[in-house]
C-alpha positions as CSV (number, residue, x, y, z in Angstrom):
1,X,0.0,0.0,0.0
2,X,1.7,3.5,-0.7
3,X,1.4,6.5,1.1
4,X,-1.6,7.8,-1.1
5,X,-3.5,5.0,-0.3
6,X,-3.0,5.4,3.5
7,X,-4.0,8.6,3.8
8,X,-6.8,7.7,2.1
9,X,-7.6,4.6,4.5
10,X,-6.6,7.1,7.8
11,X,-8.9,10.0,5.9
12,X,-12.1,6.6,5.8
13,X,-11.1,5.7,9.5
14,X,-11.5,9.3,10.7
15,X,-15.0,10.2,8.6
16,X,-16.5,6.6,10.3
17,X,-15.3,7.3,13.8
18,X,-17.1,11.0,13.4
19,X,-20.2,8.5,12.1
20,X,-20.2,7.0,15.1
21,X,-19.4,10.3,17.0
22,X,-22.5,11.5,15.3
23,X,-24.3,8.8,16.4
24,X,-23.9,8.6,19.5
25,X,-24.2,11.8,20.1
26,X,-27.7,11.5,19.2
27,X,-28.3,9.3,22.0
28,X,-26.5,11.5,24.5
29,X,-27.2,15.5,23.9
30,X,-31.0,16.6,23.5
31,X,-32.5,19.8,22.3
32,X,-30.5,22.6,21.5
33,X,-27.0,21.2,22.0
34,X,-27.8,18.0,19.9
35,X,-27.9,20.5,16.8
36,X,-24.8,22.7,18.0
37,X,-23.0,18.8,18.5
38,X,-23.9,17.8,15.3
39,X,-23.1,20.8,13.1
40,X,-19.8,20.6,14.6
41,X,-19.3,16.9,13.8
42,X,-20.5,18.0,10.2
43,X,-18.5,20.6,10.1
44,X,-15.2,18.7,10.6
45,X,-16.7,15.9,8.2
46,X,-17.2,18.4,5.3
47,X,-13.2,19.9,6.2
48,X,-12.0,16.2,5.6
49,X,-13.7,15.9,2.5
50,X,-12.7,19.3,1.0
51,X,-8.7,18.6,2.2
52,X,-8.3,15.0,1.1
53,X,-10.7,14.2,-1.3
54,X,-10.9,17.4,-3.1
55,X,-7.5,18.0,-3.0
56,X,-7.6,21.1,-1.6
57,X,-4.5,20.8,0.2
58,X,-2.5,20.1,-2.8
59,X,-3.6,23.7,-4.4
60,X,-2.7,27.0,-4.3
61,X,-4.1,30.0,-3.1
62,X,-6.3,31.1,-5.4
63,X,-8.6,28.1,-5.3
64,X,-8.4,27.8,-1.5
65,X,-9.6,31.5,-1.2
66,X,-12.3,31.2,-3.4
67,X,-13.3,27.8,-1.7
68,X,-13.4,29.8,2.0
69,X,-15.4,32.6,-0.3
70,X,-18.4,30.0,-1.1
71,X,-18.1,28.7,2.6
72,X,-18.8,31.9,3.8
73,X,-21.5,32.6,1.8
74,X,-22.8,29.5,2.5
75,X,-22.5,31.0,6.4
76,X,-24.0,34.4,5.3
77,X,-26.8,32.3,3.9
78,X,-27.5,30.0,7.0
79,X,-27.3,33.1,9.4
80,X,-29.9,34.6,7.7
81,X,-32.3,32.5,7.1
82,X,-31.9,31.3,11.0
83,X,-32.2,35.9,11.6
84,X,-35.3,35.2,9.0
85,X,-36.7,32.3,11.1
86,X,-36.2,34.0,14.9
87,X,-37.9,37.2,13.4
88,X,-41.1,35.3,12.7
């Protein structure tokens, strides 16, 4: 097995043991914390899949920057649509 490979097998470890971390964490946190738990767990997930299996650690800096531009967004998006929600 070469080196790409185990990353690749470590990066699969890691993205099952947050799979169980999310699921057990179902059974542990209710209400409010359950979501701020999970979205955390997700959060790392999604950062594991953009560095390994999109490659974004191999690029340079233009590609990373506009990949933190469209998470942002994604933020500005969530934030208000959650401001949206608690105005209701």
């Amino acid at each position: 097995m070469n080196a790409v490979q185990k990353r690749l097998a470590f990066v699969w470890l890691a993205l099952m043991a947050l799979l169980s971390a999310t699921i057990g964490a179902s059974y542990v946190f209710t209400g409010a914390p359950s979501a701020v738990v999970s979205l955390g767990i997700a959060a790392v997930k999604a950062a594991l899949v953009f560095w390994f299996f999109m490659q974004l650690g191999d690029e340079k800096g233009l590609i990373r920057l506009f990949a933190v531009g469209a998470i942002v967004w994604l933020g500005i998006l969530v934030a208000f649509t959650v401001l949206d929600y608690a105005a209701r």
